[in-house]
DRENROLO-586716 format. One record per residue: x, y, z of N, C-alpha, C, O in turn. Coordinates in steps of 0.001 Angstrom, whole numbers, padded with zeros to 6 digits, always signed. Each point is the difference from the previous one (the first is absolute). Layout:
// residues N
XYZXYZXYZXYZ;...
***
This chain:
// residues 112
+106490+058240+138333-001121+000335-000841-000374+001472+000150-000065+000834-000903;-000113-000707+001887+000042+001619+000545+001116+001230-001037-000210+001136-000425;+000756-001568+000385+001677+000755-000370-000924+000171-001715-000489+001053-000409;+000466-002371-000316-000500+000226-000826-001758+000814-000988-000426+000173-001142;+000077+000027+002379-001384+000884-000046+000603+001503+000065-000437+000917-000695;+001363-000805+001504+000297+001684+000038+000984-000010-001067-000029+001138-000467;+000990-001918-000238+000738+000165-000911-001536+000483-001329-000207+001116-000477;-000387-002072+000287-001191+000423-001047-000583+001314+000525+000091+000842-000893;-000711-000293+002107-000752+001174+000317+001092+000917+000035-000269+000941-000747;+001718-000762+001449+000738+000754-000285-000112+001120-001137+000026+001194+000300;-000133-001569-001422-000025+001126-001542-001479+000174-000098-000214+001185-000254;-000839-001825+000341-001081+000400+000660-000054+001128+001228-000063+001113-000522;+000065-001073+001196+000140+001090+001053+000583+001128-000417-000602+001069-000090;+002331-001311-000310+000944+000887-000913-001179+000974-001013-000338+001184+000024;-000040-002354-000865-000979+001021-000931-001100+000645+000095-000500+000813-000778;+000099-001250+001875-000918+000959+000639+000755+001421+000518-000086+001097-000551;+000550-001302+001290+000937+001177+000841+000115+000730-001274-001009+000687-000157;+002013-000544-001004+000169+000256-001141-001470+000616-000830-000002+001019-000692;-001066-001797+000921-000996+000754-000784-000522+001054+000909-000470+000984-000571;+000457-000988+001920-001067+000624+001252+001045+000745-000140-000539+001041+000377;+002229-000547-000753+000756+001119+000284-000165+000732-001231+000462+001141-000025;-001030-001587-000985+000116+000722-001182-001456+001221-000271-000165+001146-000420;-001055-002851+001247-001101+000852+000317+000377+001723+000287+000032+001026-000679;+000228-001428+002154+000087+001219+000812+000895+000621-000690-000159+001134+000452;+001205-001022-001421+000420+000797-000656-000921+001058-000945-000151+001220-000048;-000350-002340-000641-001165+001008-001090-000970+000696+000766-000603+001024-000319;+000477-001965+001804-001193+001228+000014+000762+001254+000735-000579+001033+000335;+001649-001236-000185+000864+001317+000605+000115+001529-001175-000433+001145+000122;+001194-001807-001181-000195+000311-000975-000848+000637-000421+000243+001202-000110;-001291-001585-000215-001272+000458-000164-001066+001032+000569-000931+000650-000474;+001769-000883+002253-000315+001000+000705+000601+001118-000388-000810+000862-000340;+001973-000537+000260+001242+000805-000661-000603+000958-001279-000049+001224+000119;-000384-001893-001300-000506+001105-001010-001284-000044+000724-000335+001143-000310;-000573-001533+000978-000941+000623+000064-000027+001431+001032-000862+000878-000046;+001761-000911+000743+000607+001030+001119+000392+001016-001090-000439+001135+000184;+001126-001323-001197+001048+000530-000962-000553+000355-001364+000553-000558-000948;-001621+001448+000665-000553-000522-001724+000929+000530-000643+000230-000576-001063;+000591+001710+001348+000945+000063-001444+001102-000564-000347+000723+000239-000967;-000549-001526+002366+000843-001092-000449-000203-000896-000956-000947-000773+000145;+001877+000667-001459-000390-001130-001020+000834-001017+000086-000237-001083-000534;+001398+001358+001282+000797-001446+000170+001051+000346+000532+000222+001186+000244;+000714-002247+000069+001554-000110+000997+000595-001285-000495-000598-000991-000418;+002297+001256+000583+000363-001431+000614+000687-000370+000840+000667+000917+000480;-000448-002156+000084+001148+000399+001127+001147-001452-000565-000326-001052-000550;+001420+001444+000875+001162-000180-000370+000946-000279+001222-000192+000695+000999;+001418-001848-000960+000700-000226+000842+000973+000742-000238+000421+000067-001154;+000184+000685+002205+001582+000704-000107+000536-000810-000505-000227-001131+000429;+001056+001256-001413+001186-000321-000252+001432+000587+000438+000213+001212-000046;+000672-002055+000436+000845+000539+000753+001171-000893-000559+000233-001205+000097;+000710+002720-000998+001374-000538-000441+001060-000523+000409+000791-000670-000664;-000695+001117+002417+001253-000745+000564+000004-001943+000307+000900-000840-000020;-002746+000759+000345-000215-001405+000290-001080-000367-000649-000803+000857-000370;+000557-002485+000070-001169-000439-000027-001059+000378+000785+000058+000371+001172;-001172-000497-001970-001338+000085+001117-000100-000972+000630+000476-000954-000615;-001081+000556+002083-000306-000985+000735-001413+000256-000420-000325+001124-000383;-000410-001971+000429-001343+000003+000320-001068+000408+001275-001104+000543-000052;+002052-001126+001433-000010+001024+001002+000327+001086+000898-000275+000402+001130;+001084-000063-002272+000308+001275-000030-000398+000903-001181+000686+001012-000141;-001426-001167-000499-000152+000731-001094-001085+000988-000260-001192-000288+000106;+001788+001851-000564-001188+000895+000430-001035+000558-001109+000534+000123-001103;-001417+000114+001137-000856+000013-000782+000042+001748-000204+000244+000720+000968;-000548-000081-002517-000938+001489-000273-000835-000028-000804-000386-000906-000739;+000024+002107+000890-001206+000270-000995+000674+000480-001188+001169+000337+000186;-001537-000246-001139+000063+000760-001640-000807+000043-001051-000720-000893-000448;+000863+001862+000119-001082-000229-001402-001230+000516+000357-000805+000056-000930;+000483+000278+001839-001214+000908+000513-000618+000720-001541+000576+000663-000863;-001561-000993+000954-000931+000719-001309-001545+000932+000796-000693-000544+000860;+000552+001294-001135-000991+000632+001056-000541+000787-001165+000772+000418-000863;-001907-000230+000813-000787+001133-001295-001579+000474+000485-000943-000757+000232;+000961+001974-000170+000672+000924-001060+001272+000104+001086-000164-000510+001108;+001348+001128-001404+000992+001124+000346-000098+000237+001192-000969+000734-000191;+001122-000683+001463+000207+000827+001493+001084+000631+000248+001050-000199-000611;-001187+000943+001446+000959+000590+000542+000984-000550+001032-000263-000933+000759;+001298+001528-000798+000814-001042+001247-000288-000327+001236+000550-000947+000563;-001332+001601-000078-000953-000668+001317-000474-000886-000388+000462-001119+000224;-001796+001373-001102-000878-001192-000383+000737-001253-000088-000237-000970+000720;+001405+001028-001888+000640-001021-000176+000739-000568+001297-000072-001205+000243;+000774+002062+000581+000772-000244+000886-001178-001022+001310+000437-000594+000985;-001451+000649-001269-001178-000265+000747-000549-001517-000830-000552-001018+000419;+000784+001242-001103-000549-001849-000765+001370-000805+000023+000100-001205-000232;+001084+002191+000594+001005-000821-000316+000179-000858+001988+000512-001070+000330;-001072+001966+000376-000153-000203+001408-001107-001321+000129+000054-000970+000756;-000888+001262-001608-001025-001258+000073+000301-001114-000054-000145-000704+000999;+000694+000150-002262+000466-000789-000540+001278-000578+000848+000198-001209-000115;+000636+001916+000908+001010-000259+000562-000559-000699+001456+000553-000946+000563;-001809+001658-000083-000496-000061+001318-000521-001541-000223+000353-000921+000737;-001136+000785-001725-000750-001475-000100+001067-001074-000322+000007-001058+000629;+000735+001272-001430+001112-001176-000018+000552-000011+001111+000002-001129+000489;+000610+002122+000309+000485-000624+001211-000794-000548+001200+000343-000655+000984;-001769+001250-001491-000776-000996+001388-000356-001375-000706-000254-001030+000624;+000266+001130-001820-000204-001645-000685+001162-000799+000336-000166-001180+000309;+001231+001651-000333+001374-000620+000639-000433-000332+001414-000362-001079+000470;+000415+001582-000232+000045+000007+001679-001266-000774+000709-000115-000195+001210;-000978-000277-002429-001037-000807+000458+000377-001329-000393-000261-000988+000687;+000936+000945-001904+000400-001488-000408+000993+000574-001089-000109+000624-001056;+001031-001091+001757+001730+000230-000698+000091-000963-000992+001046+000290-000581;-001379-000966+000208+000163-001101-001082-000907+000229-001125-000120-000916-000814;-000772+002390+000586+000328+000838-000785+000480+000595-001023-000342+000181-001169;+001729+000257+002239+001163+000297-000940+000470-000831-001266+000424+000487-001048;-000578-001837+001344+000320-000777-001806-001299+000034-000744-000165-000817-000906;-001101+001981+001300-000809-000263-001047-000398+001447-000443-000743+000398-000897;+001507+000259+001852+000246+001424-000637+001109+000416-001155-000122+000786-000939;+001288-001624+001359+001519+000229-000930-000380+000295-001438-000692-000832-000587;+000904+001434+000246-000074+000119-001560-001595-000142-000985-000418-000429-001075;-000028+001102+002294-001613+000054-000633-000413+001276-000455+000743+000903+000385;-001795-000518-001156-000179+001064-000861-001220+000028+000689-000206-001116+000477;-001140+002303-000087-000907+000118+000470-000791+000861-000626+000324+001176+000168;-001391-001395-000932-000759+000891-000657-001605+000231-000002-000686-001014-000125;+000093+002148+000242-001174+000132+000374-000769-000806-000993+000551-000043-001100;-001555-000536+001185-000966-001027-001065-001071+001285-000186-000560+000401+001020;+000279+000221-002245-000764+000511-000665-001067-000959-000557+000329-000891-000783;-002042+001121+001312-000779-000672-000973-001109+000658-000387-000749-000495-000842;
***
């Protein structure tokens, strides 16, 4: 009977973990343009790699698509591009499971 209570709470728990990692994503995020105002958006993207398939745990993540306005200079930029790099890897490195909710996501400042 037991077996069957954690089979039901199992994806319960799962989806928790899953919402509380996504939490702490946005509010990472969020920390990020607010650190950053002339950041308007990013995305990050899995290497692709022609000789092999991707593994999943092996698979490396970048940034692209950086939109920043007005215009900076290559410091400036070179400096939001440091940001952005610094917080994803401590978001990694706080909860690695993450990485499948970063893959192929687009990130954009909310104007209201």
């Amino acid at each position: 009977m037991k077996t069957q209570i954690r089979a039901k709470t199992l994806p319960l728990e799962q989806e928790r973990a899953w919402k509380a990692a996504d939490e702490h994503l946005w509010s990472q995020i969020r920390s990020l343009f607010d650190r950053c105002p002339e950041l308007t958006g990013f995305s990050v993207q899995a290497k692709l790699s022609a000789d092999r398939p991707n593994r999943p745990d092996e698979e490396e993540l970048f940034v692209t698509a950086i939109s920043i306005s007005p215009r900076l200079s290559k410091e400036q930029y070179s400096g939001i591009f440091e940001q952005i790099s610094g917080t994803l890897t401590d978001l990694l490195a706080e909860r690695p499971e993450t990485q499948s909710l970063l893959r192929g996501r687009t990130f954009a400042r909310t104007v209201h």
